[in-house]
C-alpha positions in Angstrom: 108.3 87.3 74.4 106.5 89.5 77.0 107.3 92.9 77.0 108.7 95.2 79.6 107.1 97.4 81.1 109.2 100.9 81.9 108.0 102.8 84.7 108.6 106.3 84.8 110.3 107.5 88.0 107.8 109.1 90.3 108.8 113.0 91.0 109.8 114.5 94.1 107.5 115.8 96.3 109.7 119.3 95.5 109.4 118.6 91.2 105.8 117.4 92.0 104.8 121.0 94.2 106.9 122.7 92.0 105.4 121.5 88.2 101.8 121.1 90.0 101.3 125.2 90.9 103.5 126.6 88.2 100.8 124.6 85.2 97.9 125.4 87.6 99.1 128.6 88.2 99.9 128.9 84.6 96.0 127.7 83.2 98.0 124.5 81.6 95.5 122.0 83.3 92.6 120.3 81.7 89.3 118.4 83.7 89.3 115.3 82.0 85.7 113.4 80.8 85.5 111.2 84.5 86.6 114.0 86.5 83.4 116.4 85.2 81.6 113.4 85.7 82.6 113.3 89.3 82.3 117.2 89.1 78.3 116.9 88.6 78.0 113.7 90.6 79.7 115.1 93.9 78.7 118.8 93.6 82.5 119.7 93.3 83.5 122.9 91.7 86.6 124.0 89.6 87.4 126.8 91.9 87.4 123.9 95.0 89.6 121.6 93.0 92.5 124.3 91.7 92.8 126.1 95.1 93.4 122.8 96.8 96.0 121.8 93.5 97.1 125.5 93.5 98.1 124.7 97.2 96.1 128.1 98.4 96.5 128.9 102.2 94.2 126.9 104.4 93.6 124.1 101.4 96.1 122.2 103.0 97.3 120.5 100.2 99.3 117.2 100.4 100.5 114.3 98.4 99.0 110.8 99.6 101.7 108.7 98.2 99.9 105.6 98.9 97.7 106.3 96.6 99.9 107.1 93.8 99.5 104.6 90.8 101.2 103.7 87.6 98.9 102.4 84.8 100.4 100.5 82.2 100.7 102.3 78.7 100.7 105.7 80.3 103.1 108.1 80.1 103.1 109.2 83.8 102.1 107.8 87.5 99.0 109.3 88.4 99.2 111.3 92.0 97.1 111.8 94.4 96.6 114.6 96.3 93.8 115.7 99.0 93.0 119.2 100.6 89.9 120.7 101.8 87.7 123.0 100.8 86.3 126.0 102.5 84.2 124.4 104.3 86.7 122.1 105.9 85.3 118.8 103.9 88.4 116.9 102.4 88.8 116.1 99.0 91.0 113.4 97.0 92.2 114.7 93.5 93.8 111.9 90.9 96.2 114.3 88.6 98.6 113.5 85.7 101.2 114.9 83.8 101.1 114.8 80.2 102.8 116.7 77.3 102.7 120.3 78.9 99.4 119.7 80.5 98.3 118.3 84.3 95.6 116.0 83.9 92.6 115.9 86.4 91.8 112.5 86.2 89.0 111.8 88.9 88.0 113.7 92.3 86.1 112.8 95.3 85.4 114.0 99.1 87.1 111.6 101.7 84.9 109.7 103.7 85.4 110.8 107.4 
């Protein structure tokens, strides 16, 4: 017999803002292995990806829901969420929850 899968439910965009800038704000965040990766890859720096998480003015932080994703065997969806930098470019940011942590998963700039 196959098993089921159980889904989490997906949060809110309010729990989602609300959880997302209290750990950031908090330090409870780690970069995980492919997201460094990315970090050296892209020429993407910390302070670029937790002002757009953080939701700092002019980031302008949002949740693409499209590309939100459940991976079986996790304990959360992964979320997206995009912003730009200072320089206006836009960026795409996979996150997690996990435990008492936020998970950066993976980052890249948008195409245009």
């Amino acid at each position: 017999m196959a098993k089921r899968v159980i889904k989490p439910v997906k949060k809110t965009d309010k729990e989602f803002f609300e959880l997302l800038s209290s750990k950031i704000e908090q330090g409870d965040y780690v970069f995980k292995r492919h997201a460094r990766q990315r970090q050296n890859d892209r020429s993407i720096t910390d302070l670029e990806v937790l002002d757009i998480l953080e939701g700092k003015k002019g980031r302008n932080r949002r949740r693409n829901k499209n590309k939100d994703k459940f991976e079986t065997g996790r304990i959360d969806w992964n979320y997206c969420v995009e912003g730009v930098n200072l320089d206006k470019r836009e960026m795409r940011i996979i996150i997690s929850f996990a435990e008492e942590l936020v998970l950066i998963i993976t980052l890249m700039w948008r195409s245009s």
